[in-house]
C-alpha positions in Angstrom: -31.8 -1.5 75.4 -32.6 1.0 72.6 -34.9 0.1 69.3 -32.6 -0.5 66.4 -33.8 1.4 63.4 -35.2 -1.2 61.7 -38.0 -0.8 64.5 -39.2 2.2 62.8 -40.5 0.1 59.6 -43.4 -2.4 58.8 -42.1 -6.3 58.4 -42.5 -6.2 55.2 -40.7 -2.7 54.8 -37.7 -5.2 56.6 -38.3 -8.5 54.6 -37.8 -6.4 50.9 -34.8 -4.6 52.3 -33.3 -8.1 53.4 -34.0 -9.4 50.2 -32.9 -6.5 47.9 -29.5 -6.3 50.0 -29.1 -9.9 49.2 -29.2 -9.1 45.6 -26.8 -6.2 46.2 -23.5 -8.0 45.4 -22.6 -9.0 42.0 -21.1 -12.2 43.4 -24.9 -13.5 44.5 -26.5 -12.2 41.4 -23.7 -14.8 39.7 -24.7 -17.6 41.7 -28.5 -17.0 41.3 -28.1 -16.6 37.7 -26.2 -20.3 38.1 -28.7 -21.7 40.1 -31.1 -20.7 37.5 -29.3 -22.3 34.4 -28.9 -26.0 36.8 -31.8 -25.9 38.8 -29.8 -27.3 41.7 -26.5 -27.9 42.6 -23.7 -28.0 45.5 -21.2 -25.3 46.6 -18.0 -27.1 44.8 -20.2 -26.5 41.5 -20.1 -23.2 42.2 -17.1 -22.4 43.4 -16.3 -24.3 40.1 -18.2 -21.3 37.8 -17.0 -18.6 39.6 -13.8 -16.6 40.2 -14.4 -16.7 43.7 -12.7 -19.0 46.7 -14.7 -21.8 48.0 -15.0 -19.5 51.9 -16.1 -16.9 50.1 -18.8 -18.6 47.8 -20.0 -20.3 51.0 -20.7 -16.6 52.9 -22.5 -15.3 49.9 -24.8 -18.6 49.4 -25.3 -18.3 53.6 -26.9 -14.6 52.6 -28.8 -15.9 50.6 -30.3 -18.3 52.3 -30.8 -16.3 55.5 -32.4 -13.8 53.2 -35.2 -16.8 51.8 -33.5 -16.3 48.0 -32.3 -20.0 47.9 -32.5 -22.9 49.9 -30.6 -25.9 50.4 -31.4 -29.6 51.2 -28.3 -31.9 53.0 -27.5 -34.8 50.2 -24.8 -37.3 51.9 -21.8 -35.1 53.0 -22.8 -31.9 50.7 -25.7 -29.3 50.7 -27.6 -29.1 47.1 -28.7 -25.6 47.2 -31.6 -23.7 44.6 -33.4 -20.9 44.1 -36.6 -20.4 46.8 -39.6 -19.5 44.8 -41.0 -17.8 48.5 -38.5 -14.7 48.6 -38.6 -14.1 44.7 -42.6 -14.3 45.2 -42.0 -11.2 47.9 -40.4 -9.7 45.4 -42.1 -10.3 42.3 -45.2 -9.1 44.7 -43.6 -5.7 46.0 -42.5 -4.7 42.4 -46.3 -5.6 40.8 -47.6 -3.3 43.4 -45.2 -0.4 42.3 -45.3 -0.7 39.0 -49.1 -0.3 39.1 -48.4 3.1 41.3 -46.4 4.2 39.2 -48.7 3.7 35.9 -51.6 5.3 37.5 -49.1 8.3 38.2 -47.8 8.5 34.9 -46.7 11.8 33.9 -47.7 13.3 37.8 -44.3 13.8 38.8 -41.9 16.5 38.5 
């Protein structure tokens, strides 16, 4: 069986692609911008906000949890979903460290 190409990069090369494809559809940056404003909430609330059927807001919140932007917590017959401080963290952590590159290269680039 033959490496896929994500072989070729570090974890965390992987984990901040994973995350900043999550955040690559419009759709997910709506419902983390929701999550946001409510703190927590099901999928019917959301489906509720957005312009968006109820299948549809379901795959989008799966992405984002299988990329650790949100997680959700069963509550009776409904999942109560927020935002997951752990992948915005990596994130936060990965942009810190570029920003700080790229201020001690100010001005060094073409």
């Amino acid at each position: 069986m033959g490496a896929t190409k994500t072989d070729h990069f570090t974890d965390k090369q992987n984990d901040i692609a994973t995350l900043a494809k999550a955040l690559g559809h419009p759709a997910r940056v709506a419902i983390l911008d929701y999550l946001l404003r409510v703190d927590a909430c099901i999928c019917g609330d959301i489906v509720n906000e957005l312009p968006l059927a109820q299948a549809t807001v379901s795959q989008h919140l799966r992405e984002l949890k299988n990329a650790g932007l949100i997680k959700g917590s069963i509550e009776g017959n409904a999942i109560c979903y927020c935002i997951d401080e752990k992948g915005f963290a990596k994130l936060q952590t990965y942009f810190n460290v570029v920003s700080t590159k790229m201020e001690k290269k100010k001005n060094k680039c073409c």
